[in-house]
C-alpha positions as CSV (number, residue, x, y, z in Angstrom):
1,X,89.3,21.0,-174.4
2,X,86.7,22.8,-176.5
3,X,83.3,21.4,-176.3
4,X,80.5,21.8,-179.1
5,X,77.1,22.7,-177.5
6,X,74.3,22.5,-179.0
7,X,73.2,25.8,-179.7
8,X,76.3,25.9,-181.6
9,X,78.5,28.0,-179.0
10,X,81.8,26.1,-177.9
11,X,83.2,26.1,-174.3
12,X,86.4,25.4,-173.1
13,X,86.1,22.5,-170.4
14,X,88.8,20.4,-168.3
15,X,89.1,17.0,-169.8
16,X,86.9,15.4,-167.0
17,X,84.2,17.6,-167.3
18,X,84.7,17.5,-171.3
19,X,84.3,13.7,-171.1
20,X,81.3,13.8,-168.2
21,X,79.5,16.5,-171.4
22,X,80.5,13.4,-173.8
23,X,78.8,11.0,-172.1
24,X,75.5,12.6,-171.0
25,X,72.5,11.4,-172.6
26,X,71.3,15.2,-172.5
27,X,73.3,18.0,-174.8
28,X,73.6,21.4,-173.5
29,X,72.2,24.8,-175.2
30,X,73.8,27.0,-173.2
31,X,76.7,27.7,-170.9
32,X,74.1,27.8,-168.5
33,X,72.2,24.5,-168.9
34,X,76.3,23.0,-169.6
35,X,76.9,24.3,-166.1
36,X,73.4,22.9,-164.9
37,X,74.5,19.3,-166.3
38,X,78.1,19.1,-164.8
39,X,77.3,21.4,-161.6
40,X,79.8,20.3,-159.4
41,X,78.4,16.9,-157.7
42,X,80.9,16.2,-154.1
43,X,77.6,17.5,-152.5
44,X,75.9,14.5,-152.7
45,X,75.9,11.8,-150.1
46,X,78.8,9.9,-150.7
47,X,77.4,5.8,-151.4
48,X,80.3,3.8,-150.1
49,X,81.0,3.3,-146.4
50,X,84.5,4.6,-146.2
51,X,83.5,7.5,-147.3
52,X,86.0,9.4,-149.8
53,X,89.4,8.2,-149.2
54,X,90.8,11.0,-152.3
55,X,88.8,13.6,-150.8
56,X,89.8,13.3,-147.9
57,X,93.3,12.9,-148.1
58,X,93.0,16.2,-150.9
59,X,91.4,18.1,-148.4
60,X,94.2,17.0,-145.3
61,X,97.0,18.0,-148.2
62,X,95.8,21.3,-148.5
63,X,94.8,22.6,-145.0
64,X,96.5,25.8,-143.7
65,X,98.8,23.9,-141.6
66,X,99.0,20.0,-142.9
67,X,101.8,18.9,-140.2
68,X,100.0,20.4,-137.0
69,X,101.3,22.4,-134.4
70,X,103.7,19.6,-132.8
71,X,105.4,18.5,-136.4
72,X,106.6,22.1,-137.8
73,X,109.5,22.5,-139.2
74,X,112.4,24.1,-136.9
């Protein structure tokens, strides 16, 4: 999705990040403040005590070797 930014530039963003530019209080200038404002976030200390049960099972899916040693295919 194209995004307006303020400064009148336009940027093309995924529809979760266009929506997350919607939303914010603040508008960006710049690619560079519009980078600053939806900077990646998984960094942060996740706040619920399960911990990131989609993360988590992305991160599993994606591994080198999902099945482990013992469950490879013949």
């Amino acid at each position: 999705m194209d995004v307006a930014l303020r400064g009148g530039d336009r940027a093309t963003l995924c529809g979760s990040h266009a929506l997350m530019h919607r939303r914010s209080t603040v508008q960006a200038g710049s690619v560079a403040e519009l980078r600053a404002l939806l900077r990646d976030r998984r960094g942060r200390r996740d706040r619920r005590d399960g911990g990131d049960e989609l993360g988590i099972a992305l991160e599993a899916a994606f591994q080198p070797n999902p099945r482990g040693a013992d469950r490879r295919r013949a």
